[in-house]
C-alpha positions as CSV (number, residue, x, y, z in Angstrom):
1,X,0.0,0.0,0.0
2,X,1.1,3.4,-1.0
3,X,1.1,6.1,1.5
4,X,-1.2,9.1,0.6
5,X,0.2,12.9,0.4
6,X,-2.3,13.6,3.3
7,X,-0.6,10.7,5.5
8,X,3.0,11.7,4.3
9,X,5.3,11.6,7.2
10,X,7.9,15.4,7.3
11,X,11.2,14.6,6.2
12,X,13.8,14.2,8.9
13,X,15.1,17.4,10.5
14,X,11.7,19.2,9.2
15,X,9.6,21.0,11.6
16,X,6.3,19.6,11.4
17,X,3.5,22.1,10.9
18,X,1.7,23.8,13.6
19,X,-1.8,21.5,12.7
20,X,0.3,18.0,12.6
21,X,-0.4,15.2,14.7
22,X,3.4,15.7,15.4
23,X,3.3,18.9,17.1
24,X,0.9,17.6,19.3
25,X,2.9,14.2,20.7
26,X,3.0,15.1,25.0
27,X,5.9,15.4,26.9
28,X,6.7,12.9,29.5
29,X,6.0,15.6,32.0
30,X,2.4,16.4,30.2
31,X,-0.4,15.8,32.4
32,X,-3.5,14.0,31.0
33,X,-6.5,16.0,33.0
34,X,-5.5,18.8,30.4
35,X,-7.0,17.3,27.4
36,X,-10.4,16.4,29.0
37,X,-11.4,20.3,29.8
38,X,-9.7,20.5,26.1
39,X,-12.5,18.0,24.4
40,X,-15.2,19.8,26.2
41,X,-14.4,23.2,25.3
42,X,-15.0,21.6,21.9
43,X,-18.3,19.6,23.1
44,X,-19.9,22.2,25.1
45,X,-20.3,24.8,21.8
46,X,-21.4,22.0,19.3
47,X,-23.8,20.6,21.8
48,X,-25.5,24.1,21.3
49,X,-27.4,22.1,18.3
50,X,-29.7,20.5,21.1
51,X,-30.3,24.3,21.9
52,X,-32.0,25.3,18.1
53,X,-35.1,25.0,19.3
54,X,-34.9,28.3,21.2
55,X,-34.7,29.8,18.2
56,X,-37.8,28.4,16.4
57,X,-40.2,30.4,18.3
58,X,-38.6,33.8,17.0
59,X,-37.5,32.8,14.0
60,X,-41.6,31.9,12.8
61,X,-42.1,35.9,12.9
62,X,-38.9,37.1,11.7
63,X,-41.4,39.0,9.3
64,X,-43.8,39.9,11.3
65,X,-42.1,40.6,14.4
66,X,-44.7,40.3,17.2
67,X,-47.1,38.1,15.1
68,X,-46.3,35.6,12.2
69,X,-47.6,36.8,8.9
70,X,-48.8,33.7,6.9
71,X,-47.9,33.1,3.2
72,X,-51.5,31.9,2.7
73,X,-53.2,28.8,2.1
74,X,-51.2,26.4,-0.1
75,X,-52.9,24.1,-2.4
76,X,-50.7,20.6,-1.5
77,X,-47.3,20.0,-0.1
78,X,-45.3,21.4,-3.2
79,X,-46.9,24.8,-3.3
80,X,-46.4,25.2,0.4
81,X,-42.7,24.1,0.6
82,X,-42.1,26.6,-2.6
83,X,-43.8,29.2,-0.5
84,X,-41.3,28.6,2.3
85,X,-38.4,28.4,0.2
86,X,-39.2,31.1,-1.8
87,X,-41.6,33.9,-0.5
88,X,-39.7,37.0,1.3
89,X,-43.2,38.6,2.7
90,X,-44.2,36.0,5.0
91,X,-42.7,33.9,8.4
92,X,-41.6,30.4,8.0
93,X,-43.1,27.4,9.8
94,X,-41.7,26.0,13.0
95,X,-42.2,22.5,11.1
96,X,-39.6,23.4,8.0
97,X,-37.7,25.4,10.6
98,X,-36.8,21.9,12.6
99,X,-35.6,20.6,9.7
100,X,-31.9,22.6,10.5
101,X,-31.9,20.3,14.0
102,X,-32.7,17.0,11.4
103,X,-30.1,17.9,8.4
104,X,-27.7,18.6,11.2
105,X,-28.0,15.4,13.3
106,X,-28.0,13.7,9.4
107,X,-25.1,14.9,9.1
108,X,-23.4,14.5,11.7
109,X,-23.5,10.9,11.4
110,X,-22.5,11.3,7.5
111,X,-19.6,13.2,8.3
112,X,-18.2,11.0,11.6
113,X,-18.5,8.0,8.8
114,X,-17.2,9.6,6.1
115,X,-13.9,11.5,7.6
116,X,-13.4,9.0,11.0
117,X,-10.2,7.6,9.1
118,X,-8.6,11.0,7.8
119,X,-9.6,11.6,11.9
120,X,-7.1,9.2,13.2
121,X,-4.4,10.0,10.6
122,X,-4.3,13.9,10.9
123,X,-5.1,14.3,14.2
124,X,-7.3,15.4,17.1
125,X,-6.5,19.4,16.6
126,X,-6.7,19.4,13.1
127,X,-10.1,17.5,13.1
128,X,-10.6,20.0,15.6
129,X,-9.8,23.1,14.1
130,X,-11.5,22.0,10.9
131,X,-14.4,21.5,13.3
132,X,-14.5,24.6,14.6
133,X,-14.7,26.6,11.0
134,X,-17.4,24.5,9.9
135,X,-19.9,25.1,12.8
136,X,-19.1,28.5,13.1
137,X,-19.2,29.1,9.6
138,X,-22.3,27.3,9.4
139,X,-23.8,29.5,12.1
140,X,-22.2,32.7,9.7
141,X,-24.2,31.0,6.7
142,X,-27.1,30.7,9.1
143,X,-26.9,34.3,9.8
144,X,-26.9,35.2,6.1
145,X,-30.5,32.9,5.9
146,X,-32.1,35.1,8.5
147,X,-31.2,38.4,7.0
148,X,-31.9,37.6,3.3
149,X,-34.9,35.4,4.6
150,X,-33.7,32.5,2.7
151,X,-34.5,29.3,4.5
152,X,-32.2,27.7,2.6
153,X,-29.5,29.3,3.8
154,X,-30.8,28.5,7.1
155,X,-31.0,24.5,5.9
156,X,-27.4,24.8,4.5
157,X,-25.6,26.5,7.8
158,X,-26.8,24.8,10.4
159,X,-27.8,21.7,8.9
160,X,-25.4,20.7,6.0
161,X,-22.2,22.8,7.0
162,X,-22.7,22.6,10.7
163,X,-23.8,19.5,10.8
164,X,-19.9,18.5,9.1
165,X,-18.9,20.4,12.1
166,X,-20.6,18.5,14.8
167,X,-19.0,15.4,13.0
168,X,-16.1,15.8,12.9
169,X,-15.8,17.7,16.5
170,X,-17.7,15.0,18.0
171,X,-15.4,12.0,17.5
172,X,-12.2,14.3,17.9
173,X,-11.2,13.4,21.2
174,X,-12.7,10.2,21.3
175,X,-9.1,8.1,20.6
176,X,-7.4,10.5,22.3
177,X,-9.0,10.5,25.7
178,X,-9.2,6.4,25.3
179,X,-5.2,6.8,25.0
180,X,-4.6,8.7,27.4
181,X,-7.0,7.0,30.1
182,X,-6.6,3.1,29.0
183,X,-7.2,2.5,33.1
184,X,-10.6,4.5,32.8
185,X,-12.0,4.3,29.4
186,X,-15.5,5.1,30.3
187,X,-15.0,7.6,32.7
188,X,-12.9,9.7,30.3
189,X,-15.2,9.3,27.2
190,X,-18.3,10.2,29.6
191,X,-16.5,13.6,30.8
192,X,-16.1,14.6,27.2
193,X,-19.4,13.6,25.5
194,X,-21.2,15.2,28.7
195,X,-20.0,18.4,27.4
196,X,-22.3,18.0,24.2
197,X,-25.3,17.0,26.5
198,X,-24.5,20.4,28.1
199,X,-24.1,22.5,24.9
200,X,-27.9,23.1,25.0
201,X,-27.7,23.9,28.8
202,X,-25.4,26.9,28.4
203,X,-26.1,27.5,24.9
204,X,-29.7,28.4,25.2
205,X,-30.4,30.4,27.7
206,X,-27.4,32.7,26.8
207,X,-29.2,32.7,23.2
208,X,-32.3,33.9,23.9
209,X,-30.7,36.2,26.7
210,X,-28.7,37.8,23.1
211,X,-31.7,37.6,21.5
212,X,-33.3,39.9,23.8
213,X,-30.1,42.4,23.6
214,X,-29.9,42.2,20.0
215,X,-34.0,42.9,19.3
216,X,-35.1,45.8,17.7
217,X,-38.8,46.8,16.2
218,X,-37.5,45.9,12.7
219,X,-36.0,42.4,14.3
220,X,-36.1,39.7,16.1
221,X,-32.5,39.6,17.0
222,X,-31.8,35.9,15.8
223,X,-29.4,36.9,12.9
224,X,-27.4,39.2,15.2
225,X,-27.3,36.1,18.0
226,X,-26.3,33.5,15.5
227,X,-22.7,35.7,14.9
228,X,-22.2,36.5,18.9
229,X,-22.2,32.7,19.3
230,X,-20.4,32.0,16.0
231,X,-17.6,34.1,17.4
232,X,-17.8,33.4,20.6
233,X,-17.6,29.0,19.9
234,X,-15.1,29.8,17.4
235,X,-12.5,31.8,20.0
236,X,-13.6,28.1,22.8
237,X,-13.3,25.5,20.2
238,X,-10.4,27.1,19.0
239,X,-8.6,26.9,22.5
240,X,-10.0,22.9,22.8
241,X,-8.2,22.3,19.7
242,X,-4.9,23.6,20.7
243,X,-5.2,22.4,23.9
244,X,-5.5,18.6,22.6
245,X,-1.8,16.4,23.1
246,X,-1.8,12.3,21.9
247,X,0.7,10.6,24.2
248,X,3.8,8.7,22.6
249,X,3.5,5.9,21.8
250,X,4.0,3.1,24.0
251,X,2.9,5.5,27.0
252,X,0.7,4.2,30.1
253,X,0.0,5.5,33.4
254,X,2.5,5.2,36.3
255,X,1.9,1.9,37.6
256,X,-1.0,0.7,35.1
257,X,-0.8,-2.9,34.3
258,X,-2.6,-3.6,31.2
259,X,-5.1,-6.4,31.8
260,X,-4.2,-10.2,29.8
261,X,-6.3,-10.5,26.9
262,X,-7.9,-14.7,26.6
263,X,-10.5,-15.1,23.5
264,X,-12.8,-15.0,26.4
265,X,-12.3,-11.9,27.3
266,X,-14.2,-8.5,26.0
267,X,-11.5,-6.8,26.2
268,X,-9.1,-6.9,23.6
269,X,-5.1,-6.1,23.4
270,X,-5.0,-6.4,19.2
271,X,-6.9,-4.1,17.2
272,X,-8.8,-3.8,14.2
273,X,-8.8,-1.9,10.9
274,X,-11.9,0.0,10.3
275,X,-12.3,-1.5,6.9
276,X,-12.4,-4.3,8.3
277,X,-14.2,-3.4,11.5
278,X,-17.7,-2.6,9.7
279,X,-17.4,-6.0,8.7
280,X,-17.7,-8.0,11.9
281,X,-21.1,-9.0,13.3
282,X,-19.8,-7.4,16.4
283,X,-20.0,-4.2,14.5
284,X,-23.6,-4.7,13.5
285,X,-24.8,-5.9,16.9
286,X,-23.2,-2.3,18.5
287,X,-24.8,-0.1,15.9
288,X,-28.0,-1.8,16.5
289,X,-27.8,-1.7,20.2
290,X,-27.1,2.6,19.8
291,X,-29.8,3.0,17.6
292,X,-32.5,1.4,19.2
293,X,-31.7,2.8,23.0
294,X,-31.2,6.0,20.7
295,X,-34.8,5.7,19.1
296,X,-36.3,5.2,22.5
297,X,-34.4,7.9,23.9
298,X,-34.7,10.9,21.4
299,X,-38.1,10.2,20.8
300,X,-39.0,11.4,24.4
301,X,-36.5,13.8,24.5
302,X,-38.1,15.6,21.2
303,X,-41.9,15.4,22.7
304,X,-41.0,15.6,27.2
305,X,-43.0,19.2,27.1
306,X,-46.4,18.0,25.0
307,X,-46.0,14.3,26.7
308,X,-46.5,15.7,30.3
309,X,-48.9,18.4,29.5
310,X,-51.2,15.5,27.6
311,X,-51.2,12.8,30.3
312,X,-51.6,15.0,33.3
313,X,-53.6,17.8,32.3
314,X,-55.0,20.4,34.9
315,X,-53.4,17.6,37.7
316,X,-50.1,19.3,37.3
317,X,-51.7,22.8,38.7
318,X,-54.5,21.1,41.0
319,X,-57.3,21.0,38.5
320,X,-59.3,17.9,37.8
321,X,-59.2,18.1,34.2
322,X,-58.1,16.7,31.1
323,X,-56.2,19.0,28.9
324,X,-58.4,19.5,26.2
325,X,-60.5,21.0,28.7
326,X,-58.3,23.8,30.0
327,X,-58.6,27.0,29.3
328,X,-55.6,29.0,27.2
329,X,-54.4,30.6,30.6
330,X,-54.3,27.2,32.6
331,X,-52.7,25.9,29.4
332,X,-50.3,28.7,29.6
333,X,-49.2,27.7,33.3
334,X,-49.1,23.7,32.6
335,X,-46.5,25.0,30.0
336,X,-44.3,26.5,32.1
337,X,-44.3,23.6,34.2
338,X,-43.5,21.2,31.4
339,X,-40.2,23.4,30.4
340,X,-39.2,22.3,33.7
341,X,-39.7,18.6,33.3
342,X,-37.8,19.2,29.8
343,X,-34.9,21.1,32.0
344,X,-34.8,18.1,34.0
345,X,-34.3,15.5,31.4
346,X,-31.5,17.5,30.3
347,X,-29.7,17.2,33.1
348,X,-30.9,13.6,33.8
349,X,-28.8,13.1,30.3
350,X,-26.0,14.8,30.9
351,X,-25.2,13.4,34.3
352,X,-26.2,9.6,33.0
353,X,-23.3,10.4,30.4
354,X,-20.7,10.3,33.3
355,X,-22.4,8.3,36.1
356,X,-22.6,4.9,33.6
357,X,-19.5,5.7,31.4
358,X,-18.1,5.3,34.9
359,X,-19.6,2.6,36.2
360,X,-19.0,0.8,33.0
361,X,-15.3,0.7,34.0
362,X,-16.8,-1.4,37.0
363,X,-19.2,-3.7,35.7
364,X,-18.2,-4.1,32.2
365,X,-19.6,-2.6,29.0
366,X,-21.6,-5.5,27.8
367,X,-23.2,-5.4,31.6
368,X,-23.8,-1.4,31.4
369,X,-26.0,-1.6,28.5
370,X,-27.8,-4.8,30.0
371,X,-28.8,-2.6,32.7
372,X,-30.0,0.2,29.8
373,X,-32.1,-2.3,27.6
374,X,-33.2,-4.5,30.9
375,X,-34.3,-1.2,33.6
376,X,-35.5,0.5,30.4
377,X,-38.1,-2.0,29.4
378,X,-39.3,-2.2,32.8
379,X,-39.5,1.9,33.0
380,X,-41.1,2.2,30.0
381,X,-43.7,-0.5,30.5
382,X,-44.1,0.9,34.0
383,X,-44.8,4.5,32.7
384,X,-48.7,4.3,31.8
385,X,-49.2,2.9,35.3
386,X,-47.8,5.3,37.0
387,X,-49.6,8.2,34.9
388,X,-53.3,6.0,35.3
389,X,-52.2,6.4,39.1
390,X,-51.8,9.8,38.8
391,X,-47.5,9.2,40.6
392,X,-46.6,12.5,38.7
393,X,-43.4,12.1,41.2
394,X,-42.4,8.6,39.7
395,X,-43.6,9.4,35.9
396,X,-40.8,12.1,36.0
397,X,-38.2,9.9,38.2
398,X,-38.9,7.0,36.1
399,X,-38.2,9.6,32.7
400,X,-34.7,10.8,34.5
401,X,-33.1,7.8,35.0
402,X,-34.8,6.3,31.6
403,X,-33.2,9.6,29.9
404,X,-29.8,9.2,32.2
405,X,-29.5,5.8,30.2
406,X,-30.2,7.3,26.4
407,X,-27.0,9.6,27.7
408,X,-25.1,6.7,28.8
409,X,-25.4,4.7,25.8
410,X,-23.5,7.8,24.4
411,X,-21.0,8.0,26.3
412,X,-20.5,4.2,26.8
413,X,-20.6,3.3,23.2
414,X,-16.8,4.5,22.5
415,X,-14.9,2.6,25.0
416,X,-17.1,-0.8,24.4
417,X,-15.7,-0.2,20.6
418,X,-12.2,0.0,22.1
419,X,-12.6,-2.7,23.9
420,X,-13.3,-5.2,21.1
421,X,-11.7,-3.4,18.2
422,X,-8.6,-1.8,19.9
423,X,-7.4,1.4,20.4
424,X,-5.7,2.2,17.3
425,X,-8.5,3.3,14.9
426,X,-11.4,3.7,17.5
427,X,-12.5,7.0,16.6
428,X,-12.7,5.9,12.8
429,X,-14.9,3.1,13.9
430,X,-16.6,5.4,16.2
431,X,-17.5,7.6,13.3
432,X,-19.0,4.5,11.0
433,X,-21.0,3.9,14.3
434,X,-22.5,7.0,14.6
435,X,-24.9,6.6,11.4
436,X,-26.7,4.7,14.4
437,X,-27.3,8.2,15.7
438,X,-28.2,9.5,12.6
439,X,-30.8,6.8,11.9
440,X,-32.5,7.1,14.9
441,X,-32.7,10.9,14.9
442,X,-35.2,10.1,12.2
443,X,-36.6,7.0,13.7
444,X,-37.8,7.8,17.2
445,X,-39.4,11.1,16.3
446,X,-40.9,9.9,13.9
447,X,-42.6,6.9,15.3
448,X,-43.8,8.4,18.6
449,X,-45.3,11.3,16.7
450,X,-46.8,9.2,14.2
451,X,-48.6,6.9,17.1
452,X,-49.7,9.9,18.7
453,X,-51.2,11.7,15.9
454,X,-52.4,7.9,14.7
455,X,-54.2,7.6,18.2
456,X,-55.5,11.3,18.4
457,X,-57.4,10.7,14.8
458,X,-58.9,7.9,16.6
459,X,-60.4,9.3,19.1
460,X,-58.3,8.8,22.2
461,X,-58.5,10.4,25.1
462,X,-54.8,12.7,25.5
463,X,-54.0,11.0,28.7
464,X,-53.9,7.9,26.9
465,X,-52.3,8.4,23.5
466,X,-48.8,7.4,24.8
467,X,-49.8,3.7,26.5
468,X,-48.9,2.4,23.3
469,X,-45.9,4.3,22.4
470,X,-44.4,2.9,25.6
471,X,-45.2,-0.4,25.2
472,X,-43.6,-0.3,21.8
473,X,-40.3,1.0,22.7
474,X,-40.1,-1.6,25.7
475,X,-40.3,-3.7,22.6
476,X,-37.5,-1.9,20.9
477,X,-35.1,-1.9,23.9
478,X,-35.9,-5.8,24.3
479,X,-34.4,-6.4,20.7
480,X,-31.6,-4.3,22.2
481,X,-31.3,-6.5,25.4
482,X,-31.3,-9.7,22.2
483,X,-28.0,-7.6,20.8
484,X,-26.2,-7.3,23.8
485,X,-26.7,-10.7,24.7
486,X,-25.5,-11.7,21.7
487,X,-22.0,-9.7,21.7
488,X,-18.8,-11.6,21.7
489,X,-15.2,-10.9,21.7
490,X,-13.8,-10.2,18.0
491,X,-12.5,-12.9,16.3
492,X,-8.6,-13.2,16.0
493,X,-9.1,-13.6,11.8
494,X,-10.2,-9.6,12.2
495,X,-6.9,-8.1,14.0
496,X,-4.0,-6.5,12.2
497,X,-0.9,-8.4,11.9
498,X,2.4,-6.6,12.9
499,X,3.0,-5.4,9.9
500,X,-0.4,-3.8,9.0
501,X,-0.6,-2.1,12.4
502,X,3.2,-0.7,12.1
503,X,2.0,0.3,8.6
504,X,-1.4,2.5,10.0
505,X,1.0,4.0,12.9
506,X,3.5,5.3,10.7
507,X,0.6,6.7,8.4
508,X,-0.8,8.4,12.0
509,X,2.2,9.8,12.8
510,X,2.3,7.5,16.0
511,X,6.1,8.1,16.5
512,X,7.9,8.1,19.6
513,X,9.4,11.5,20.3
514,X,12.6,9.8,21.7
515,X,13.4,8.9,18.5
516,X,14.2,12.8,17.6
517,X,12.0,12.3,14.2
518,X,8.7,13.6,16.3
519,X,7.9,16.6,17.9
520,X,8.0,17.1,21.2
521,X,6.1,19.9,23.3
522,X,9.1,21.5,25.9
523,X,8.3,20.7,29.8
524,X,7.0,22.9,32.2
525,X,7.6,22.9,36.0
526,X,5.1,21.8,38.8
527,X,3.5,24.5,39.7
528,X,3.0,25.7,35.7
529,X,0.9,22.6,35.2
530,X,-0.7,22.6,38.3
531,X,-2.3,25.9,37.4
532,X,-3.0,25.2,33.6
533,X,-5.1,22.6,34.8
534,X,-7.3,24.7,37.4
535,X,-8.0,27.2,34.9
536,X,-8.2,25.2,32.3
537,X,-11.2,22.9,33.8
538,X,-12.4,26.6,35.5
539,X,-12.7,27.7,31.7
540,X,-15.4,25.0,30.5
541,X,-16.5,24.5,34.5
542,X,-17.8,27.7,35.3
543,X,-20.0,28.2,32.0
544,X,-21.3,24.5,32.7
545,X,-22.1,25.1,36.4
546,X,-24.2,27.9,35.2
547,X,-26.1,26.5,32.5
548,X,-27.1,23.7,35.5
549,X,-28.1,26.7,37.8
550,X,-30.3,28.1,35.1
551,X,-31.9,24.5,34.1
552,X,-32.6,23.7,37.9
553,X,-34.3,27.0,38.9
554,X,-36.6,26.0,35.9
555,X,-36.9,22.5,37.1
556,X,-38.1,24.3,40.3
557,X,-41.0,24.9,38.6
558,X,-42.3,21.0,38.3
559,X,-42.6,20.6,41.9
């Protein structure tokens, strides 16, 4: 095999450029908690796509202003979706609107898949940086859609460019942090991908807060907000990136043993090239697993605000009444309350991203997701006894920990795929995997609201339209349970020899510094790193702790 230009190794004596994976080899002195408050710098500003919906609202009267000005009655699908593509005199539907969140979340997936290998070869701050001018540039472009009122635009910035952007920042420190932490896999990957759980948290409160700043009578201040955060995500994910190191090869914590590898075990010393990896039914069985605790998941996630307002009515605010039968003020109040329930599930998922990443250090991987698939069924078949009973205090607790597990499959997901393909192209792999995600961005919605609208045309009572919907994805997450039962290690016919894994380090620049042909980052003294990592974790802490503060005095609210 021929080395590509991309892959070419600098010639000897060359300094390596200030992107390369070279310049970013550690020290021996290098301490590792750096690089996590480094990946969620990067996480916490593209998890702001979980936060779009804050702009949907304002966005529907970018027109109008105070009220939407319709583009008139369309006669069939293709004559409304030319009047929202086209027509400059009237507001844009929430329902085309949400289709930035979809393309974005498509893509995503696409791009993970697509660039994973060219990922492991270039680099986590290259990947990063790359990241950083496609989400923020996609946020520019989105910016441009608002002021020319081209929804387009909109589609194309934060779905199709930013959605590359969420890619390929997604998976960027995914190897890395599984390098640097071989002792605590899950624990490491479930810091990071917590930070995109969180994006949202910070992200949109501090939107509609610039919204407010930025709106004038001739605007609703979304085009204005959309560059403030552009700039501001660019200047964070900007530092992440630079703040990423890879070890040297060869490196391990002090005193780390690695465990012994049998063909019984699921953890695996050898490792596996991702063309080969999308090949193994191990592969298949994982993807599976993601997208179905992912279809359950997201589904709820997209609908927590209508799904409590529906099955407990005027209950929620001491009325004995359904919700159809509540007035538009009571309807108003039973709102509010639901934004609290939906700021709790946020947090319930970005907390379940590090509480079972962790414990899946513990009890294994293949027993983590058990527990998801296994406690899930039971929760979700529980649910519609619990709302019958009128236990609004379990409904919600049985939602938290149901949504703490659809944030721990996340955050699990990557070090179960180092366990049985190796560490050596995990975030490549990681990327194919992630179509998973895409998949069941498209799935879940869709079936839950399908059921629902399916069950409303029947005549069901709103309290009940969900009964089903729950019983159906305690179905799904039992053909999950099947998967996971089913996982075994990787077979040896799938690993790398010597000579094909010495062939993919050399194209990853995975060379020793020692050897004088890397480069190597000069030392600093004690006290230097001591206080790089305090303000370093202070820099992504302090914007995190907030965006908690801000969800809980809105969870507040439900209770």
């Amino acid at each position: 095999m021929a080395a590509s230009t991309s892959g070419a190794i600098p010639a000897a004596g060359a300094r390596p450029g200030l992107l390369s994976k070279e310049r970013t080899i550690a020290d021996p002195a290098f301490n590792r908690w750096l690089v996590v408050p480094a990946a969620l710098a990067i996480h916490l500003c593209i998890g702001m796509v979980y936060g779009l919906s804050v702009f949907w609202l304002p966005l529907s009267r970018a027109v109008g202003i105070r009220d939407a000005i319709s583009c008139g009655k369309a006669d069939g699908f293709v004559q409304e979706f030319l009047q929202q593509i086209l027509a400059a005199d009237c507001d844009w539907k929430v329902s085309y609107l949400v289709w930035s969140f979809n393309l974005g979340i498509v893509f995503l997936g696409l791009a993970a898949a697509v660039w994973g290998g060219w990922l492991e070869r270039v680099g986590p701050r290259k990947a990063a940086v790359v990241a950083a001018l496609f989400w923020c540039g996609g946020l520019v472009v989105s910016a441009l859609g608002v002021y020319q009122h081209q929804i387009l635009l909109l589609w194309l910035g934060a779905g199709v460019i930013g959605g590359v952007g969420l890619g390929l920042g997604y998976i960027s420190p995914v190897s890395t942090l599984i390098k640097w932490f071989p002792d605590r896999r899950g624990m490491a990957t479930g810091m990071a991908i917590m930070g995109f759980g969180g994006g949202a948290m910070i992200g949109a409160p501090l939107a509609d807060r610039l919204m407010r700043y930025f709106a004038t009578p001739t605007s609703v201040g979304v085009a204005q907000t959309f560059l403030a955060l552009a700039a501001l995500y660019f200047v964070f994910m900007m530092a992440g990136a630079f703040g990423y190191r890879v070890p040297a090869p060869g490196w391990k914590p002090a005193g780390w043993t690695p465990p012994a590898s049998s063909g019984s075990s699921m953890i695996t010393n050898e490792h596996v090239h991702l063309d080969r990896a999308w090949r193994t039914p191990q592969f298949w069985l994982l993807w599976s697993m993601l997208m179905l605790n992912v279809s359950a998941g997201i589904g709820i996630l997209a609908m927590a605000s209508p799904l409590l307002q529906e099955v407990f009515g005027g209950h929620l605010i001491g009325i004995d009444a359904g919700f159809s039968e509540l007035a538009p003020e009571q309807k108003k109040q039973i709102a509010t309350i639901a934004a609290g329930f939906t700021g709790l599930l946020s947090l319930a998922n970005i907390f379940g991203r590090f509480f079972w990443a962790s414990l899946s250090d513990r009890i294994g991987r293949k027993g983590t997701y058990f527990v998801f698939f296994a406690l899930g069924m039971v929760l979700y078949a529980a649910v519609p006894t619990l709302a019958h009973a009128d236990r609004l205090a379990l409904f919600v607790l049985a939602f938290c920990i149901i949504l703490s597990m659809y944030g721990g499959g996340f955050a699990t997901v990557p070090a179960y795929l180092a366990d049985m393909f190796g560490t050596q192209m995990v975030g490549a792999i990681h990327g194919r995997l992630l179509t998973a995600w895409s998949t069941a961005g498209i799935v879940g919605p869709f079936l839950i609201n399908y059921i629902r609208d399916t069950q409303i045309d029947a005549g069901v009572a709103r309290a009940l339209v969900y009964d089903r919907t729950m019983y159906i994805l305690a179905g799904l997450l039992l053909v999950g349970l099947v998967c996971d039962l089913l996982v075994r290690p990787v077979a040896s016919k799938w690993f790398m020899s010597a000579d094909q894994l010495a062939y993919e380090r050399t194209m990853a620049h995975d060379r020793a510094s020692a050897s004088g042909t890397g480069w190597t980052s000069s030392a600093r003294s004690g006290d230097g790193r001591a206080l790089a990592v305090v303000l370093s974790w202070a820099a992504v802490g302090i914007p995190l702790a907030w965006g908690v503060w801000m969800t809980v005095e809105k969870a507040k609210l439900l209770f």
